[in-house]
N, C-alpha and C positions, 0 to 999 in steps of 0.2 A: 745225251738227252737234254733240249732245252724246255724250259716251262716256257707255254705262247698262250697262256690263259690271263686275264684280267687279275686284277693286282689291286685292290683295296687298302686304302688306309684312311684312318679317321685322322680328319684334321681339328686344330682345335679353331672354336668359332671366334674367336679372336682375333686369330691369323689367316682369316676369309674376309675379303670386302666383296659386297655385291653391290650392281646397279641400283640405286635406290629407288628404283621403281618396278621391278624385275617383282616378280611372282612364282620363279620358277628358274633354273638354270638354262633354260632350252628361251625361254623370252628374254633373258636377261643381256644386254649390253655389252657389258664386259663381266668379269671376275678377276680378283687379284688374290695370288694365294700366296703368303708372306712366311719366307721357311729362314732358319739361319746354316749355315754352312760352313764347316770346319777351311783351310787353305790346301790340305790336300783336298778334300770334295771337289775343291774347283780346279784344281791342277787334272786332276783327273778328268775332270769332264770337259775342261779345255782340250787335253793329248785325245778325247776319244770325239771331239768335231763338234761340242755340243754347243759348249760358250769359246766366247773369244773376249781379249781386253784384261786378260785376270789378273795380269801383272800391275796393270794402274789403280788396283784396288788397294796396293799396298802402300798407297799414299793417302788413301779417301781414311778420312778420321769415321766416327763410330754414326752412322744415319745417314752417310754422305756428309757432316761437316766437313771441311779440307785440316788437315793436320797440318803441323808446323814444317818449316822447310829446312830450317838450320837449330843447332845443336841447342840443346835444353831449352826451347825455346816453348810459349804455352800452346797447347795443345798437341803437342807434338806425343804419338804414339809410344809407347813404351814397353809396352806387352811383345812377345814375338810372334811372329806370325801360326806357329802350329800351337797356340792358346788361345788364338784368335776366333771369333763367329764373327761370320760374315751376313750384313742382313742381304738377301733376295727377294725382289719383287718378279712375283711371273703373270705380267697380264696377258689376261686371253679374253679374244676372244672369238668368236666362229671361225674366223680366217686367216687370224694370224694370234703369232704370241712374239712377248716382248718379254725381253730379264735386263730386270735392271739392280745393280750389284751397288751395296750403299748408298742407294737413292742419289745415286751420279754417274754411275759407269753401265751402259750398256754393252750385255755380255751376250743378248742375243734378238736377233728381228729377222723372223724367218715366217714365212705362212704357215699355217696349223698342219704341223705333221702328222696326223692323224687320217686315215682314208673315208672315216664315216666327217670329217671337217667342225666339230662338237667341240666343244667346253670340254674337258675330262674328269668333269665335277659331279658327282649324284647329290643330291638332296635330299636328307632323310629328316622328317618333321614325327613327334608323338602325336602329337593332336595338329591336325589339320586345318588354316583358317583358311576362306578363300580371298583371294587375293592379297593373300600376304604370303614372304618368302618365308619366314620361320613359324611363324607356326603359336601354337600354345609350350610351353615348357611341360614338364612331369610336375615339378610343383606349385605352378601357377592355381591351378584347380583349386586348394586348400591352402593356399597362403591365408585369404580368411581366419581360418582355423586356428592356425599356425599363430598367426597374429595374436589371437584371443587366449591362447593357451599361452602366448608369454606374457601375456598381460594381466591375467590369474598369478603364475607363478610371480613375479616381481610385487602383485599387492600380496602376496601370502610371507616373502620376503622381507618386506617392509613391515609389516603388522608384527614378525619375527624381532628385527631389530628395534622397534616401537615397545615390544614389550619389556628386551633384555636390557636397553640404553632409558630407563626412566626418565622423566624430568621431573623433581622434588620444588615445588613451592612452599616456602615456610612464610 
């Protein structure tokens, strides 16, 4: 029995770049989704046709800086590879997608393998602005508030320590 149902995960919004001017996933330009990846993840996904190139990653220092070439030399790697993450960038967009492994190594440029040809991105906003991609936050709304109640608490604080720490003029 295979599952051939959609397959959700929340990303964190950190590690999402959208078009910056994009309102929506479906008008947006590109999207770049920024995940980190263990040395078997990519070994695997190399042996099953998905990336290629994953061997010269094991020279790309940490963002794509280049590592050292010869022995104790600076920059040079030291960790071993199965301790290792690996950064991933996966741009998409409508028609094609790109991976690119340490911000140096392309691991993949193939057309959007998808049949509906889409971003495989959803967009999910709490409060809804229009034309903008994100939207309002959950505590946007009452930061105000928020504000003013620390601003109570710290003079009630102060007036505390005002009272216990005197200052005696003689």
């Amino acid at each position: 029995m295979v599952y051939d149902d959609p397959a959700f995960e929340v990303l964190d919004i950190f590690d999402f770049y959208v078009d910056p001017a994009a309102t929506g996933i479906d008008d947006a330009r590109y999207c770049i989704h920024r995940k980190f990846l263990s040395w078997d993840e990519l070994k695997s996904r190399e042996q099953d046709g998905i990336y290629a190139n994953v061997d010269k990653l094991k020279n790309a220092g940490s963002y794509g800086a280049p590592s050292g070439t010869g022995e104790n030399e600076p920059g040079e790697r030291t960790d071993p590879l199965d301790m290792r993450k690996f950064e991933i960038l996966e741009y998409w967009e409508d028609n094609r997608v790109i991976t690119i492994g340490e911000r140096s190594v392309i691991l993949r440029d193939i057309p959007n393998p998808f049949a509906h040809g889409k971003k495989p991105f959803v967009q999910m906003v709490f409060v809804p602005v229009p034309f903008e991609f994100y939207g309002i936050g959950v505590i946007e709304p009452i930061e105000g508030l928020q504000m003013e109640l620390n601003t109570k608490r710290n003079h009630r604080l102060d007036n505390v320590n005002m009272v216990i720490n005197r200052m005696w003029v003689l």
